[in-house]
C-alpha positions as CSV (number, residue, x, y, z in Angstrom):
1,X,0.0,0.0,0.0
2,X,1.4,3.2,-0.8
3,X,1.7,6.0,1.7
4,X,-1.2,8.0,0.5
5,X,0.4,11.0,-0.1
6,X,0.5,10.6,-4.3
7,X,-0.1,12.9,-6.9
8,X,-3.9,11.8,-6.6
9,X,-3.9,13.5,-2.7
10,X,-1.7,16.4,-2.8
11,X,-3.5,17.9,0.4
12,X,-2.7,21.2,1.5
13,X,-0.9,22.7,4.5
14,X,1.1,25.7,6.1
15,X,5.0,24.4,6.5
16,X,7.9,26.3,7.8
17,X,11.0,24.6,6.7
18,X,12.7,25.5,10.5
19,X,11.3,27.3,13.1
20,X,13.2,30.8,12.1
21,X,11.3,31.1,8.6
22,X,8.2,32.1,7.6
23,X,5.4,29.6,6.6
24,X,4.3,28.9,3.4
25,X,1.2,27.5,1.4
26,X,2.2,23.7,0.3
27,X,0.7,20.5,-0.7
28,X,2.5,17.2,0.2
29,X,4.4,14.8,-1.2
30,X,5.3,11.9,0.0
31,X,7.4,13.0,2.4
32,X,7.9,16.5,1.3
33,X,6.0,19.4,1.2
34,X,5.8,21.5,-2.0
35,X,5.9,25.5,-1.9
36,X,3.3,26.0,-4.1
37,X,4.4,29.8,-5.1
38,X,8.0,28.1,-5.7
39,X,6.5,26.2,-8.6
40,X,7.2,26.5,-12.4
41,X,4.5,26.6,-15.1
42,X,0.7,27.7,-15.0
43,X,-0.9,27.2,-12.5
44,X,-4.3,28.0,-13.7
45,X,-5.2,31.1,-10.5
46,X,-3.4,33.9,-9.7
47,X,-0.2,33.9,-8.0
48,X,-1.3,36.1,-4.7
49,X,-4.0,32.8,-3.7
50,X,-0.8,31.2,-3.4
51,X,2.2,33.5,-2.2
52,X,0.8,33.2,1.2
53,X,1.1,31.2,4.9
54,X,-1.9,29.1,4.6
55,X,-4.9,28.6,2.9
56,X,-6.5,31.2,3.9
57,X,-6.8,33.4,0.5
58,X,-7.6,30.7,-1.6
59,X,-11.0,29.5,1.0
60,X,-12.2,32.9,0.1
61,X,-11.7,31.9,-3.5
62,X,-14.5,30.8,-5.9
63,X,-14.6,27.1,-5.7
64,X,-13.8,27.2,-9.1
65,X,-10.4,28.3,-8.6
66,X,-10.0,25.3,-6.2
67,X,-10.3,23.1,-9.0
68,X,-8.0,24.7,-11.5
69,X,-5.4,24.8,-9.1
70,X,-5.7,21.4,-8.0
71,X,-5.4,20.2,-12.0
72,X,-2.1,23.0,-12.3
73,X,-0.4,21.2,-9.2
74,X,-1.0,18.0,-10.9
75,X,0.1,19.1,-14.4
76,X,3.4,20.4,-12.4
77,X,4.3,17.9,-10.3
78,X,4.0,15.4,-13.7
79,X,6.1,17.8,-15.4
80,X,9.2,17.7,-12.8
81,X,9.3,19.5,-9.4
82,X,11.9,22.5,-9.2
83,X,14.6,21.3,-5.7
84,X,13.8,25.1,-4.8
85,X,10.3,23.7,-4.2
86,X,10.9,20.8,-2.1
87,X,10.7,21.2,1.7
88,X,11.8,18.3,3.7
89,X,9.1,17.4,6.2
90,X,11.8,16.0,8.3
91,X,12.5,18.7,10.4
92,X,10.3,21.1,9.1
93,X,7.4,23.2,11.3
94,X,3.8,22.2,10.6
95,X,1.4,25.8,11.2
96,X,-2.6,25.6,11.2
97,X,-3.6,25.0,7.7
98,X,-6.4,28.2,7.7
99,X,-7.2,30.7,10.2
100,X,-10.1,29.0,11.7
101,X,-13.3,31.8,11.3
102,X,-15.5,29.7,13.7
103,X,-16.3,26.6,14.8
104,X,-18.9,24.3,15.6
105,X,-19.3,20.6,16.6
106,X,-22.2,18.2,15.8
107,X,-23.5,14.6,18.0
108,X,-23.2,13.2,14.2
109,X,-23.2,9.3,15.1
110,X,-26.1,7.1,16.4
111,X,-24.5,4.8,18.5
112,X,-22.0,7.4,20.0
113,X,-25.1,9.2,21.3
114,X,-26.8,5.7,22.0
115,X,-23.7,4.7,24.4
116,X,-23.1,8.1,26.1
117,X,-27.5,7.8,26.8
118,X,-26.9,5.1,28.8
119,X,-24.0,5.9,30.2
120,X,-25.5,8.9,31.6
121,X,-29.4,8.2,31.3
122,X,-29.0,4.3,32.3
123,X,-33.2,4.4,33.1
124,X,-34.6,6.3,30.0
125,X,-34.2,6.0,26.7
126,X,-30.7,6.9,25.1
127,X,-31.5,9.5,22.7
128,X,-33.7,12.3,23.5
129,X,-36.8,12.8,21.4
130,X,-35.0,15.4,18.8
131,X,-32.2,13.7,18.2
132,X,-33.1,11.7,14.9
133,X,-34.8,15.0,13.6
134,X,-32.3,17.7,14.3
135,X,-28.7,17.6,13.9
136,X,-27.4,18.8,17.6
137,X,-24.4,20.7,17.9
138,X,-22.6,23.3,19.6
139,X,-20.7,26.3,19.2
140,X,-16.9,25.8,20.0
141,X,-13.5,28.2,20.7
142,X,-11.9,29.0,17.6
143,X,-9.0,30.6,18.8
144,X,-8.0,27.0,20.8
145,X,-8.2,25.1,17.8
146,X,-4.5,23.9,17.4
147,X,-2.4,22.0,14.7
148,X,-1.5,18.6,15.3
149,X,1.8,18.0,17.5
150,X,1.2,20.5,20.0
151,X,1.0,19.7,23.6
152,X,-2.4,19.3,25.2
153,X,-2.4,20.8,28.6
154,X,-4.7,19.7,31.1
155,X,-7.5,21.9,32.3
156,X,-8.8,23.1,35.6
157,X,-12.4,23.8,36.2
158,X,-14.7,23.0,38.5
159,X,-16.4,19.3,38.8
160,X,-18.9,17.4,40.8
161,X,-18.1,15.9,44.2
162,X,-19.5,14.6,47.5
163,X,-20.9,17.4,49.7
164,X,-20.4,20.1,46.4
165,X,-17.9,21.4,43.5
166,X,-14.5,21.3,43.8
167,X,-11.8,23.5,41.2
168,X,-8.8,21.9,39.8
169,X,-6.9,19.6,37.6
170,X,-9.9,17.2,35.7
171,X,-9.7,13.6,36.7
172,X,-11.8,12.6,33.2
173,X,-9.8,13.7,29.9
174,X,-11.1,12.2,27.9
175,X,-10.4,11.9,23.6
176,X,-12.8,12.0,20.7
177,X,-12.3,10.8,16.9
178,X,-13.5,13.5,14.8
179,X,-14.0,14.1,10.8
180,X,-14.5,17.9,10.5
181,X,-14.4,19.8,6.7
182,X,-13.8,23.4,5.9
183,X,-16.1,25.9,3.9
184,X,-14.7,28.2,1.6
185,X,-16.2,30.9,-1.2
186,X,-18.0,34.3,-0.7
187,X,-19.8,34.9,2.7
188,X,-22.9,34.2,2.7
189,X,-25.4,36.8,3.8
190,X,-26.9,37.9,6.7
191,X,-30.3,35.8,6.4
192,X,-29.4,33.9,3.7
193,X,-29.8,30.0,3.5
194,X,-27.9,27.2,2.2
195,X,-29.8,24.4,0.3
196,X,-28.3,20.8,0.1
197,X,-27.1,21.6,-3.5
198,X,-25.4,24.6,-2.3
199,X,-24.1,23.2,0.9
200,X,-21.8,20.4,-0.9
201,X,-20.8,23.6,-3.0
202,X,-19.2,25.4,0.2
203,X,-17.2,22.1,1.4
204,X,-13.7,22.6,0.2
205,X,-11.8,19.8,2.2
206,X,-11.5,17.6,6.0
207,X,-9.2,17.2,8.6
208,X,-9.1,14.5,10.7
209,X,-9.6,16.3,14.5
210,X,-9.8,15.0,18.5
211,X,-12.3,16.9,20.0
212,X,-10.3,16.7,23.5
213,X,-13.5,16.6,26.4
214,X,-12.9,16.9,30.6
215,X,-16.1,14.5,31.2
216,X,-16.3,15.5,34.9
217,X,-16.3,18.9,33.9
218,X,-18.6,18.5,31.1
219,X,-20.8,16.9,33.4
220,X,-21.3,19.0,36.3
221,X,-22.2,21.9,33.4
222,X,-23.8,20.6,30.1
223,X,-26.9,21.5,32.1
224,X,-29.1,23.3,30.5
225,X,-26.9,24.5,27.8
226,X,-24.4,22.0,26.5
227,X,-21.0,21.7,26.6
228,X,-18.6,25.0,27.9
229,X,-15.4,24.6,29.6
230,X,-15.3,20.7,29.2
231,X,-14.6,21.0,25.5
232,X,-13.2,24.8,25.1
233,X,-9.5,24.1,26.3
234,X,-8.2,22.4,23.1
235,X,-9.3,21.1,19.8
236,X,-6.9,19.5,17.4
237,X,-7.2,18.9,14.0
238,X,-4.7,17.0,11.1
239,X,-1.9,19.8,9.8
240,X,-3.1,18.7,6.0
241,X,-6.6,19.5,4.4
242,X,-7.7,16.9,2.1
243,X,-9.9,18.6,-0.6
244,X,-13.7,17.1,-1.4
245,X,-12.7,16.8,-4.7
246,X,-10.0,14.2,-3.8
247,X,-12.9,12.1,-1.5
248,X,-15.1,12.1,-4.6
249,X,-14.1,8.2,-5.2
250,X,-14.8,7.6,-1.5
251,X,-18.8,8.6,-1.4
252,X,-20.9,5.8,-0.2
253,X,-24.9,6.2,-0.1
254,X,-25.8,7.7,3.3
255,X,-27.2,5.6,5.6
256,X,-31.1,5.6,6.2
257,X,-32.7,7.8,8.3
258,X,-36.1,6.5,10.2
259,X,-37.8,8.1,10.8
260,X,-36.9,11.1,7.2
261,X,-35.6,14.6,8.4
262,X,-37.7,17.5,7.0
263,X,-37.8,18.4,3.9
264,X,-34.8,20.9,3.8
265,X,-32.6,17.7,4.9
266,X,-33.4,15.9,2.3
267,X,-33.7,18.0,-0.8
268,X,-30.4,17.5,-1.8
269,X,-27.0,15.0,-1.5
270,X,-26.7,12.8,1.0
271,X,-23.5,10.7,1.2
272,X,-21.0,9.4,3.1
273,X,-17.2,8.9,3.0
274,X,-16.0,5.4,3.5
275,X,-12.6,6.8,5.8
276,X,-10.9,4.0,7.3
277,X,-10.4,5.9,11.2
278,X,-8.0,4.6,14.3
279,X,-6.7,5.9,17.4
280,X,-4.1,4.9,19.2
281,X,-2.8,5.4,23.2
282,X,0.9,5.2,23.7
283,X,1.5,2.7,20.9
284,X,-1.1,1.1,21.0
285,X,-4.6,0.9,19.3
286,X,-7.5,1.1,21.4
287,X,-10.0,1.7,18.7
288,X,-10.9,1.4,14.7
289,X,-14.0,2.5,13.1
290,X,-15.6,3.7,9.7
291,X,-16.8,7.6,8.6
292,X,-19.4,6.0,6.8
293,X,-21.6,5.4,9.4
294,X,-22.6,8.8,10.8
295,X,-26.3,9.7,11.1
296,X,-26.1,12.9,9.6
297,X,-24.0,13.9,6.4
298,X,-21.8,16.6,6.2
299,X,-24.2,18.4,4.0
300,X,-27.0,18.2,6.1
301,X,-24.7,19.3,9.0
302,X,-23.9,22.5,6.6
303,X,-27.2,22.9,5.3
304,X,-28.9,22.9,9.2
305,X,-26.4,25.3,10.1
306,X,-27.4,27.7,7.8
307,X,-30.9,27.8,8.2
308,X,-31.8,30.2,10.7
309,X,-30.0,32.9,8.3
310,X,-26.6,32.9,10.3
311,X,-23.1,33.5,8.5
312,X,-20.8,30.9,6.6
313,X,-17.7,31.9,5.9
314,X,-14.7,30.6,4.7
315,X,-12.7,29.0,7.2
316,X,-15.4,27.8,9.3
317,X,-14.6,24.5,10.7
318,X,-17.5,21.8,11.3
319,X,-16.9,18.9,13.0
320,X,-19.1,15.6,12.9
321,X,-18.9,14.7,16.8
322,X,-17.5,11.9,18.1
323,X,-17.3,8.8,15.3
324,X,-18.2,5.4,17.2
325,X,-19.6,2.1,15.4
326,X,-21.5,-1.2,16.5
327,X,-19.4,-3.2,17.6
328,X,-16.5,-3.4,20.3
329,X,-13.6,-2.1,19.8
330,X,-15.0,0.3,17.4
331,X,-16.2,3.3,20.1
332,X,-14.0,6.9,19.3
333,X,-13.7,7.8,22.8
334,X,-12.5,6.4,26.3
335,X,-15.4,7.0,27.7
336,X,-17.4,4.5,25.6
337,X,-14.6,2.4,25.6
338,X,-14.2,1.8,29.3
339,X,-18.0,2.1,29.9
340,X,-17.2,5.5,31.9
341,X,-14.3,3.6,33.6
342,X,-16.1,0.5,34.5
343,X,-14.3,-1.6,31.8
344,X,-10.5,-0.1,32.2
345,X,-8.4,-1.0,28.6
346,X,-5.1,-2.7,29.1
347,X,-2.6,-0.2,28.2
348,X,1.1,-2.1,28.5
349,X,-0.3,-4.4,31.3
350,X,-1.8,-1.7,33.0
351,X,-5.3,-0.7,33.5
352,X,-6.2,2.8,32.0
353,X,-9.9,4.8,32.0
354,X,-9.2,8.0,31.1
355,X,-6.2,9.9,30.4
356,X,-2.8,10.3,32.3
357,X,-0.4,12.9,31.9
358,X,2.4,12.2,29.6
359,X,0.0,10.1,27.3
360,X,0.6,10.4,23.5
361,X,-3.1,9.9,21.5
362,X,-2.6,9.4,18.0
363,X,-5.6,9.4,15.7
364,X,-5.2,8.3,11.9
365,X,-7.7,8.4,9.0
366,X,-7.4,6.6,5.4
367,X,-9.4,6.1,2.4
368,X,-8.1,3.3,0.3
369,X,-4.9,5.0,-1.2
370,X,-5.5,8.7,0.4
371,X,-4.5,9.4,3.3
372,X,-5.6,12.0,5.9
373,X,-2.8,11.9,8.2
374,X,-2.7,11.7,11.7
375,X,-3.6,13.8,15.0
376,X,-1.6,14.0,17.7
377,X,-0.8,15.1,20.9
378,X,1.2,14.6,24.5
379,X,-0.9,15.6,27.3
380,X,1.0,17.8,29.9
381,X,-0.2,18.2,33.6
382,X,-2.7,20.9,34.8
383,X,-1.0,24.6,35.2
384,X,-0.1,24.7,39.0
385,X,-3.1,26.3,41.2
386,X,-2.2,29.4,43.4
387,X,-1.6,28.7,46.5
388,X,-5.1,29.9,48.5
389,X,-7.0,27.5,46.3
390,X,-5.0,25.0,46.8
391,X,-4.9,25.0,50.2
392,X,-8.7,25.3,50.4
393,X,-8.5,22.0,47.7
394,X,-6.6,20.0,50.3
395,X,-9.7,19.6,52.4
396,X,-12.3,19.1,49.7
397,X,-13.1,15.4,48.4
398,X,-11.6,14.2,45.3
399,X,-14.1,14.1,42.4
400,X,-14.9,10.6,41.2
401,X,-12.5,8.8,38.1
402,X,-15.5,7.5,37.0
403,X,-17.4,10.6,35.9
């Protein structure tokens, strides 16, 4: 199997070639990345979408530019790729691929909101009455949405505990496997809807991302109004955007909805991508699922989005939610995987729930010969607390591991 990092790829990214220089728009590969302003030949757009750090010009770009740059790259690379070009990713900088505009996350997968039902809701009914009609999601932190490689710190916040809230390091990080895309072309207006035609328009590529969580955090606020401070602290997502256009041989038929989604979910294309996902905990994998098993689609995600009237604009980041299948083995976060710490994995002979510090997650994402590259991360122990809060911490309970 090749690396999947071919001429039939060629995903995008922002690459320093040290850490003194400035970064630079590139596609990869193989194992180098490729200054796209360094090329020779036509291109087929105008020099300034690509003289930049990132992607971030192009996005704004009509999507028809997207596609006759993607054809120039390919006619250049066949026709012999200038050394002045070539950037070692050995020992080069990876940079955020796009300024990320905003960012929201969807509950995208059936039996990831199945498991966490009864997890949490073990006497009810594990999805709540919208949840086959309306895509959920919520609005994340931008500005904490970091490239792949750097450092998770762990957060402090309050959580629940015998006899009332306690503040400090969470006891419950936790990991979830993501698929997110970004939008690109004009902003839309204030007002202004997306149809499903339009929507699959406005996709211009996806990133494989961990949605990092503090469950004993998210807990003790979700609420009445979803996720906060559990979630905010860090999201990661893959330093290469793999365009929709590569993907295109990937689409599967979506999988049925029961019972159908109004008519503005449905009055348009609905498909999957058939992305071959895994994560892996200090060497070792814990989990391995499919994309093409999510609930909603990514234009039905887009189109939903939109349909109040609010704002798309290029560089928005939307993330699917956590990506879990039927069977064992196949859940995208710990949570589901240990049963909320009832079930603890075997991690080197050793029994693991959530997340320790010093751990190294690594989440990869393939479709037959493309490759979406990996997310990772080491987590790093909580920022000290001053000392009046922790002294008053010293005589407060520890909050349950298993929350």
């Amino acid at each position: 199997m090749s690396d999947g990092f071919g001429i039939s790829n060629l995903p995008y990214g922002s690459v320093q070639r040290d850490a003194s220089s400035e970064p630079r728009l590139c596609v990869r590969l193989h194992d180098d990345a490729i200054e796209l302003a360094a090329l020779d030949g036509d291109l087929g757009v105008d020099r300034e979408l690509i003289a930049a750090p990132n992607l971030d010009r192009l996005l704004a770009a009509d999507p028809d530019r997207w596609r006759e740059l993607r054809r120039g790259v390919q006619r250049c690379v066949v026709a012999g790729i200038p050394p002045a070009a070539r950037i070692p990713l050995a020992g080069a900088v990876m940079r955020l691929p796009f300024t990320v505009s905003d960012y929201v996350d969807f509950y995208s997968s059936l039996e990831h909101a199945s498991n966490l039902g009864r997890i949490f809701r073990p006497d009810a009914e594990p999805l709540l009455p919208n949840w086959r009609h309306v895509p959920i999601g919520y609005h994340g932190r931008a500005g904490t949405v970091v490239v792949s490689g750097t450092p998770i710190r762990r957060p402090n916040g309050q959580r629940p505990a015998e006899g009332g809230p306690v503040f400090g390091p969470t006891q419950a990080l936790d990991i979830e496997l993501e698929l997110a895309f970004v939008t690109g072309g004009p902003p839309t207006g204030l007002g202004e809807t997306l149809g499903m035609e339009r929507a699959a328009d406005r996709i211009f590529g996806f990133v494989l991302m961990n949605d990092w969580s503090a469950r004993d955090i998210q807990r003790w606020e979700y609420v009445p109004l979803g996720p906060f401070l559990g979630k905010s602290f860090a999201t990661s997502i893959s330093g290469w955007v793999v365009a929709l256009a590569v993907l295109e041989p990937y689409r599967v038929p979506a999988r049925e909805q029961d019972p159908p989604p109004l008519a503005y979910l449905r009055a348009g294309p609905r498909w999957s991508l058939a992305i071959d996902l895994q994560v892996e905990l200090n060497g070792e994998v814990v989990s391995e699922t499919n994309a093409s098993g999510l609930y909603w689609t990514a234009t039905q995600l887009l189109t939903h989005a939109a349909c109040n009237g609010a704002v798309i604009r290029p560089g928005d980041l939307f993330a699917s939610g956590t990506i879990s299948g039927e069977r064992p083995g196949s859940e995208g976060s710990l949570i589901e995987l240990t049963r909320n710490g009832e079930r603890p994995l075997s991690i080197s002979g050793q029994p693991r729930t959530f997340l320790a510090d010093g751990d190294r997650v690594v989440l990869r994402g393939r479709a037959g010969e493309v490759a979406l590259g990996e997310v990772s991360a080491e987590i790093l122990s909580a920022q000290e607390l001053p000392a009046e809060i922790r002294a008053a911490e010293i005589s407060s309970p520890p909050a349950s591991s298993g929350h």
